[in-house]
C-alpha positions in Angstrom: 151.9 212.8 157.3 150.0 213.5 160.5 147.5 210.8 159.8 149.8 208.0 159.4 151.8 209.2 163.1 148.6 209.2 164.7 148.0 205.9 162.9 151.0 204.2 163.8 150.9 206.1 167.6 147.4 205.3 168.5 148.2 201.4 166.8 151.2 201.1 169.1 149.7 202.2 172.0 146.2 199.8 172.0 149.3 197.1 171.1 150.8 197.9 174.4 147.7 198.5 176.8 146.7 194.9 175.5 149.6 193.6 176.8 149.7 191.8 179.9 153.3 192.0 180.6 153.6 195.6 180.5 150.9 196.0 183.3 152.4 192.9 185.0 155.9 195.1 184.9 154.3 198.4 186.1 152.9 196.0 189.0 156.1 194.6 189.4 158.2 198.1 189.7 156.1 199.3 192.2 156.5 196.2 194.2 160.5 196.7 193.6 159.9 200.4 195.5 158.4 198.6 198.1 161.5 196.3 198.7 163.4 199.4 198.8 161.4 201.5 201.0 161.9 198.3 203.4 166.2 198.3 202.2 166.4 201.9 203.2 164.6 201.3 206.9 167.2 198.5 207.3 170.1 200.7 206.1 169.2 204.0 208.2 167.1 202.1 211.2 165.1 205.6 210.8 168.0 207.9 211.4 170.1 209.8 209.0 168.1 211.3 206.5 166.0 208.1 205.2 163.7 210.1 202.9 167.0 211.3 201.3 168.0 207.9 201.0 165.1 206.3 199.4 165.1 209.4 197.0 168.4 208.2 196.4 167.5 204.5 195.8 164.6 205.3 193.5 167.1 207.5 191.2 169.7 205.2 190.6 166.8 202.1 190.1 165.5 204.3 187.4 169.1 205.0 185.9 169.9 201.6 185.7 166.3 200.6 184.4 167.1 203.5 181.7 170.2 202.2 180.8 169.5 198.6 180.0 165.8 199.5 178.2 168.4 201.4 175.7 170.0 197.9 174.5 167.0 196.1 174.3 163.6 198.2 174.3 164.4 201.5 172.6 167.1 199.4 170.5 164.2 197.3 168.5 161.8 200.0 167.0 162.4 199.9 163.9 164.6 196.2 163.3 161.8 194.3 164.8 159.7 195.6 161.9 162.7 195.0 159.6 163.2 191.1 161.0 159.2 190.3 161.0 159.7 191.6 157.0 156.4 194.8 157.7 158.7 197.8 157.1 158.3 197.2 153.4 154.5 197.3 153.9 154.8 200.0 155.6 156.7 201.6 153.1 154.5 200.5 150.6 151.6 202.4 151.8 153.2 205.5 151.4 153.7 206.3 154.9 156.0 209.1 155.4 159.6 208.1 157.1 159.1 210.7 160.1 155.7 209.3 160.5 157.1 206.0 160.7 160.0 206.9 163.0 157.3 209.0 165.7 155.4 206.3 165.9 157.5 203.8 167.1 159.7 205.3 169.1 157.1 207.4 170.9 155.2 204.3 171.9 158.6 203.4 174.0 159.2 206.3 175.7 155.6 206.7 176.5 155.8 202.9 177.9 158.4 204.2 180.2 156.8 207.6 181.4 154.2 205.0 182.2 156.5 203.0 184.9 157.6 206.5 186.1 154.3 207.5 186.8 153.5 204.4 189.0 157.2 205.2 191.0 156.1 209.3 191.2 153.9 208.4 194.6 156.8 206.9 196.0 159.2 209.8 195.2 156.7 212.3 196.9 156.5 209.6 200.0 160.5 210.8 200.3 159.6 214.4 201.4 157.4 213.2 204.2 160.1 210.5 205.6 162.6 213.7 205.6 165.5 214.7 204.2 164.6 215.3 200.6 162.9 218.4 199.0 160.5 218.9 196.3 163.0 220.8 194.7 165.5 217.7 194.9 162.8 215.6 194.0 161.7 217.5 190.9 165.4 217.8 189.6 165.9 214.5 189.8 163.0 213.4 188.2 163.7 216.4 185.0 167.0 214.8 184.7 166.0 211.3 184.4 163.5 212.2 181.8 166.2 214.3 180.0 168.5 210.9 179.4 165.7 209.0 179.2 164.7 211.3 175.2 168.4 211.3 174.9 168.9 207.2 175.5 165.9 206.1 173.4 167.2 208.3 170.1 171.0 206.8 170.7 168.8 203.3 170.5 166.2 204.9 167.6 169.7 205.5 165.5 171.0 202.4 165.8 168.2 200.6 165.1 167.8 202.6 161.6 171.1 202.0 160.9 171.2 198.1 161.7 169.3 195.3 159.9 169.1 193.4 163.4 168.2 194.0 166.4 171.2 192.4 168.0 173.7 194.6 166.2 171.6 197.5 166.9 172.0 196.5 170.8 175.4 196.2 170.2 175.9 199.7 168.7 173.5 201.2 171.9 175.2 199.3 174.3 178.6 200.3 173.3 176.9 204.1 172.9 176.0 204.0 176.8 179.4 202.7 177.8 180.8 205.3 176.6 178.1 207.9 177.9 178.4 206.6 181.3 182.6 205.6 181.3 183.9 208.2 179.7 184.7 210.8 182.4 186.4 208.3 184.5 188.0 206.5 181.6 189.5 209.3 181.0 190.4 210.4 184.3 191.9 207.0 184.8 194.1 207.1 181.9 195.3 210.7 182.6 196.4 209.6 185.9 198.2 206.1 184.8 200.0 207.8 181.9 201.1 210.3 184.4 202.2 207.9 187.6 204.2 205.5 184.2 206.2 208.5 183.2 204.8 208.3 179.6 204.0 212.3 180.0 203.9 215.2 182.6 201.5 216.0 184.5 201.6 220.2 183.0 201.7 218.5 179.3 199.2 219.7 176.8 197.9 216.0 176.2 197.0 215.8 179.5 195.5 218.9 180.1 193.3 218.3 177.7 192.2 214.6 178.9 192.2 216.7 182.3 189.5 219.4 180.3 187.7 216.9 178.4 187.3 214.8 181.7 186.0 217.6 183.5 183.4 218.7 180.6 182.3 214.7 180.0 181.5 215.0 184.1 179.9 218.1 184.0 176.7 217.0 181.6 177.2 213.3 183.3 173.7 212.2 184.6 175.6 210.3 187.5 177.2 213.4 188.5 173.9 215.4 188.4 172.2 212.8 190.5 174.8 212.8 193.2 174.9 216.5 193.0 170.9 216.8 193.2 171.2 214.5 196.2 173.8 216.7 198.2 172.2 218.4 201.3 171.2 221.6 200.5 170.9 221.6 196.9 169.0 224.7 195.1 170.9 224.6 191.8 168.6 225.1 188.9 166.6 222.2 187.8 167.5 223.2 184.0 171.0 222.2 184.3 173.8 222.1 181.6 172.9 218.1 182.1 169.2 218.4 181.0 169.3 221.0 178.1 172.5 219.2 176.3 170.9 215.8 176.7 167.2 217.2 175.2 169.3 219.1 172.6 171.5 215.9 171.6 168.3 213.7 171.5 166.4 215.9 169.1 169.6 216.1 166.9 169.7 212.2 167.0 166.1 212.0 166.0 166.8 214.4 163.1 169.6 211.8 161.5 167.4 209.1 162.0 165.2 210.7 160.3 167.3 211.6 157.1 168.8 208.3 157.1 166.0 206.4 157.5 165.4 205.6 153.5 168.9 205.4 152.8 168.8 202.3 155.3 165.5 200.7 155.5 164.5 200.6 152.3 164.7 197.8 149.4 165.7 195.2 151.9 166.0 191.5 151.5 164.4 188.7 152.9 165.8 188.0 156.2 167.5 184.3 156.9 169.2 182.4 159.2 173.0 182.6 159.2 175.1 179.4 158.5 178.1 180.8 159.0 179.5 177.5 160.8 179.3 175.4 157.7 180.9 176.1 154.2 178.2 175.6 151.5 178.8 172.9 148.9 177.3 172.4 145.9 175.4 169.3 144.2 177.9 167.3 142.6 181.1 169.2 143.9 184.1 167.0 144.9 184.6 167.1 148.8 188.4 167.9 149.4 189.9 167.4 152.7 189.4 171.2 154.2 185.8 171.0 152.4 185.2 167.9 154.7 186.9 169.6 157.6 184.9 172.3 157.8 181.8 170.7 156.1 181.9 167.8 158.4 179.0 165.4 158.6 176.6 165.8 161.4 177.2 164.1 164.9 175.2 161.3 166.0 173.8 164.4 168.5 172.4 166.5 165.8 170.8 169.0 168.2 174.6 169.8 169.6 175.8 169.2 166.4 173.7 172.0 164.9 173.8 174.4 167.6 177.6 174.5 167.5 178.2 175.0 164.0 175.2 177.4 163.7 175.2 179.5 167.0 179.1 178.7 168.3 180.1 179.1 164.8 182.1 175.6 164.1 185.5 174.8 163.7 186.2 178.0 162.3 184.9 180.1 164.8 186.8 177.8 167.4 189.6 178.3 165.0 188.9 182.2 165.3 189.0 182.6 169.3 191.7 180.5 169.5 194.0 183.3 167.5 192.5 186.2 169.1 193.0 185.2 172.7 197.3 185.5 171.9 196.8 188.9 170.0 195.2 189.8 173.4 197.5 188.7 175.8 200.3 190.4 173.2 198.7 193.3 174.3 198.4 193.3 177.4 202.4 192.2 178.0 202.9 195.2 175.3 200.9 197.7 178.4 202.2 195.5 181.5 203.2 199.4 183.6 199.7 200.5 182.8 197.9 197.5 184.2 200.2 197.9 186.8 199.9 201.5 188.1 196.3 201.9 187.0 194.7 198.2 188.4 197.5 197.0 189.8 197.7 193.8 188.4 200.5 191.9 186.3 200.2 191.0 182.8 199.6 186.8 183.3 196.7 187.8 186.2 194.8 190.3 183.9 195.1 188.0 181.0 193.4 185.3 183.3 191.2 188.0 184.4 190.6 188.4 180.6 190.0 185.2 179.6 187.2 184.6 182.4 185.3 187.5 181.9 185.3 186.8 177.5 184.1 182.9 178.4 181.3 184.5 180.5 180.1 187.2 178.2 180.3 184.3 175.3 178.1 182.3 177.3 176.1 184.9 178.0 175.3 185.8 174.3 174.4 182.3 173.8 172.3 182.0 176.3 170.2 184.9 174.6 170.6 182.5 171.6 170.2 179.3 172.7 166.2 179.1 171.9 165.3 182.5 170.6 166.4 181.5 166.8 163.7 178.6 166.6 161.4 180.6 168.4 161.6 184.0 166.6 160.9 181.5 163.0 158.6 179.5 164.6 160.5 176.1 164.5 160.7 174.6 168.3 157.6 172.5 167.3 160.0 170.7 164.9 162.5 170.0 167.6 159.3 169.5 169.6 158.5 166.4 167.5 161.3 164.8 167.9 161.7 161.2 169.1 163.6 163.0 172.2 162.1 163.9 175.5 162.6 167.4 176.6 164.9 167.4 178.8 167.2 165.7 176.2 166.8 168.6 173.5 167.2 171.5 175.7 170.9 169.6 177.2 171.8 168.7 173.8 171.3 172.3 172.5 173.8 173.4 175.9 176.3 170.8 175.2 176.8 171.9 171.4 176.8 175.9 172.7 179.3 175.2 175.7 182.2 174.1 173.3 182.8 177.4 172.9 184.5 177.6 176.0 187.5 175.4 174.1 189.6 177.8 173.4 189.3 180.3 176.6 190.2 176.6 179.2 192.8 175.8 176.9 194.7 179.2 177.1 194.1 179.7 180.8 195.4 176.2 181.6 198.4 177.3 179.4 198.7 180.4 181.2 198.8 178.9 184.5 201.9 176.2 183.4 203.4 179.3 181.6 203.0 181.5 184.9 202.5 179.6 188.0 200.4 180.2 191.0 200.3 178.3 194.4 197.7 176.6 195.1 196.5 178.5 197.8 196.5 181.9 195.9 194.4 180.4 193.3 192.1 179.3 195.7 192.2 182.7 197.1 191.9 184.8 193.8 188.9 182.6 192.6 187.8 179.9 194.9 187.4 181.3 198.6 187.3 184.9 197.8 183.4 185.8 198.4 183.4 188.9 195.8 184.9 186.2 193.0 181.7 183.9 194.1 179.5 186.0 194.2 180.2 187.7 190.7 179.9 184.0 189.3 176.7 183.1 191.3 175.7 186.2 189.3 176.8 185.7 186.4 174.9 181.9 186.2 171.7 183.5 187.6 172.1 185.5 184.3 172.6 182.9 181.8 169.7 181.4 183.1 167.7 184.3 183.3 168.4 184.7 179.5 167.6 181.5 178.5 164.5 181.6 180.6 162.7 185.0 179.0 164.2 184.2 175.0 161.5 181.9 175.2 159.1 184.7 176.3 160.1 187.9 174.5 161.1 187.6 170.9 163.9 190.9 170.9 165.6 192.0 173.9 166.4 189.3 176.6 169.3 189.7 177.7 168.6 193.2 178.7 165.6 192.3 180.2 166.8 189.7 182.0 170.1 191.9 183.0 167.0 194.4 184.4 165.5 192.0 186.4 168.7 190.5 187.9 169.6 194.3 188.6 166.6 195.0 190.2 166.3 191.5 192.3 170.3 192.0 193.3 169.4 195.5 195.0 165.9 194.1 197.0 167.2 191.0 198.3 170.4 192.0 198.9 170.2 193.6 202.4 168.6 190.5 203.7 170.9 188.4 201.6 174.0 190.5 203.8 172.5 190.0 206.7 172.2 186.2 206.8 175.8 186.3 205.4 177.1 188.4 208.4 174.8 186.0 210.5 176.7 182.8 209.2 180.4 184.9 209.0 179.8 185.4 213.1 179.3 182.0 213.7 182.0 180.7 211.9 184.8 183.2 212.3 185.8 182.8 208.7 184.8 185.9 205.7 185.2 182.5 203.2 181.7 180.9 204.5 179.6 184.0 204.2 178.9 183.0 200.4 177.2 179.9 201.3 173.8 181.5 201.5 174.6 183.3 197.9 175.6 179.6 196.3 172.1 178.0 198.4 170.1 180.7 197.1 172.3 180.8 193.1 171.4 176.5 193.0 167.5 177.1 194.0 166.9 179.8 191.6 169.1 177.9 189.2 166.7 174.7 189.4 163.5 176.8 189.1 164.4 178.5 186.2 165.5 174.9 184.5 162.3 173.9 185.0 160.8 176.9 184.0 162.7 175.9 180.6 161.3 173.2 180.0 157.6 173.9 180.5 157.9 177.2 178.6 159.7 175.2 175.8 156.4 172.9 174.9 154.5 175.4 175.6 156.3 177.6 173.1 156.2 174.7 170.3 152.3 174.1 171.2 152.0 177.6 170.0 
């Protein structure tokens, strides 16, 4: 047993140290502590603690960086071995399923440490700007690396559990939202059932959302880091946060562990899903649903494919299209809780709803879009193609954005059903700087996604959520400033996201590009 871990440990390991994007990533992060040492000078102009403050910066960069490695990095140890169809070789040579399970998910958090240990310089370079301890320092850093064992067994789990490694991101991303939302979830909820009347504030159901609340809080690693950054700290590094997160992770690693042959082995060959087109058989006679939802391809068969094999078809148009009421029956059904605990009516949250479901559809996509054909190795067949490039990557966007259908249909219903002015519209979504700023965002991610599926075969839209996250919190002091620069000028709040929509259409246009070449390069391969 101990052969095959250090087999599959030591293998892992010379597979990462040959890789040139993990040491162009360790490069990178240290250059992001750089930008941040320069944020917090621009922030505290040298006054106020600024060695507390950078401590502070570095901690929440790693949080976040822990966070989003769960969905996509810890998420894939085991599925990408099931997708690339190895695990049953592995198997085969009778190595043992704890060996197996060591070796792959050690190899991630020991890629981490690795980026941790290129930030440790610039933790210690707090205690000589002032304001931070070594004790605060050394907390901090325990209780990273405490939810850091306990986030990559929540992503070891789910990738035991799941054939893919998009449903095992789904399962570890729904895990962390609930990790890291719970306590105020709960909090919020206590509160809105209370201010609606729907029960007292000295009722047992809320004392014990009040309790449970209080507990989730208590082991919360956001909570710990804004308590180890309070001046004057000199709680015990070993807190409640740290031992329960250790003593969750190695329970997590022990069900992997016993369920790791009940799920991973005798699997099948892995194939593309059609799920957008109703299989018909030689010979069988084409009624009129079989021809509507077996239609015949488009004179665009690029869009043609790409909505009926990524979008899903008619049906899955068909699909969203029934949801979207059942949601907004819902949301009329809790119009006094939206009320008290966002303070929003039903039609606005349903609008609220539909944008943020086309976004996080197009979003998926884009993680989509290219990664099928170049996980199986097909882009040189679109590659050969009597169609310049340009041509097949826009074709493949038009067949993916006719998912939005259903979500402009309803909210153009919406709007006749509940009317707006004009000018509150505008306000809500056209002139309000958070509103454009959010969307500037939210393109810079679609692109981003797009832009590294072609690099990384698992895992890009967390990456690329990483480095939007990261590039968001460098450039945005200098990005504030020119917008307070530009607001002055003016006189009107409304201008100040011109620089964020300049700077959303440059990075836009570079990363198209960036498409294109990386897309016959990727079929050369």
């Amino acid at each position: 047993m101990f052969h095959g871990t250090v087999t599959l440990l030591s293998r892992s390991l010379r597979l990462d140290a040959l890789q040139k994007r993990a040491h162009a990533f360790r490069f990178v992060s240290i250059g992001v502590v750089f930008l941040l040492l320069l944020a917090t000078h621009i922030y505290t102009g040298g006054r106020g603690s600024p060695g507390l403050r950078f401590f502070s910066l570095i901690c929440h960069l790693c949080l976040g960086l822990i966070t989003v490695a769960a969905a996509g990095h810890f998420s894939t140890a085991i599925t990408e071995e099931k997708e690339a169809g190895t695990l049953n070789l592995i198997l085969l040579a009778n190595v043992p399923s704890l060996a197996i399970l060591v070796g792959k998910s050690t190899t991630r958090i020991v890629s981490v440490l690795l980026v941790f240990a290129g930030i440790f310089p610039f933790a210690l370079l707090a205690l000589a700007l002032g304001g931070a301890t070594a004790h605060q320092v050394w907390s901090g850093l325990l209780a990273l690396a405490a939810y850091l064992v306990l986030v990559a067994n929540i992503g070891l789990l789910a990738s035991v559990l799941k054939r893919t490694g998009a449903g095992a991101s789904v399962i570890t991303t729904a895990a962390m939202v609930m990790l890291l939302g719970a306590p105020y979830l709960l909090s919020k909820l206590a509160l809105t059932l209370v201010y609606v009347g729907w029960a007292t504030a000295g009722s047992p159901f809320i004392s014990f959302l009040t309790d449970a609340q209080s507990r989730l809080d208590e082991f919360s690693i956001v909570t710990r880091i804004d308590r180890i950054q309070a001046t004057g700290f000199n709680e015990s590094a070993w807190s409640g946060q740290v031992i329960l997160s250790l003593a969750i992770g190695s329970l997590l690693f022990c069900v992997s562990c016993l369920l790791f042959r009940r799920f991973c082995e005798y699997l099948d060959d892995d194939a593309p899903e059609r799920a957008g087109v109703m299989k018909v058989k030689g010979g069988m006679h084409r009624s009129w649903w079989r021809r509507l939802f077996t239609p015949r391809p488009w004179r665009n068969a690029i869009a043609w494919k790409d909505f009926h094999f990524l979008v899903g078809g008619l049906p899955g148009l068909l699909v969203r299209f029934a949801m979207i009421p059942l949601i907004a029956v819902g949301l009329f059904a809790v119009d006094k809780l939206l009320a008290a605990g966002m303070n929003l009516k039903a039609p606005d949250a349903l609008r609220l709803a539909l944008l943020l479901a086309a976004g996080l559809e197009a979003i998926a996509l884009s993680a989509r879009i290219f990664n099928v054909e170049y996980r199986r190795q097909t882009l040189c067949t679109l590659a050969l193609l009597p169609r310049s490039t340009i041509s097949v990557c826009y074709s493949k966007v038009a067949g993916c954005s006719l998912v939005l259908i259903p979500f402009v249909f309803w909210f153009i219903l919406v709007g006749a059903m509940y009317s707006i002015e004009l000018q509150g519209l505008a306000d809500i979504y056209l002139i309000d700087s958070r509103a454009i700023v959010l969307a500037c965002l939210a393109i810079l991610l679609v692109h981003l996604t797009a832009c590294l599926s072609l690099h990384v075969k698992w895992g890009a839209l967390p990456l690329s959520i990483m480095v939007l996250m990261v590039l968001s919190s460098c450039l945005s002091p200098f990005v504030a400033m020119v917008a307070a620069t530009t607001r002055v000028a003016t006189g009107r709040d409304s201008v100040g996201a011109v620089p964020v929509l300049y700077l959303t259409f440059l990075i836009c246009g570079v990363l198209q590009i960036a498409i294109g070449l990386r897309f016959r390069r990727a079929a050369a391969e």
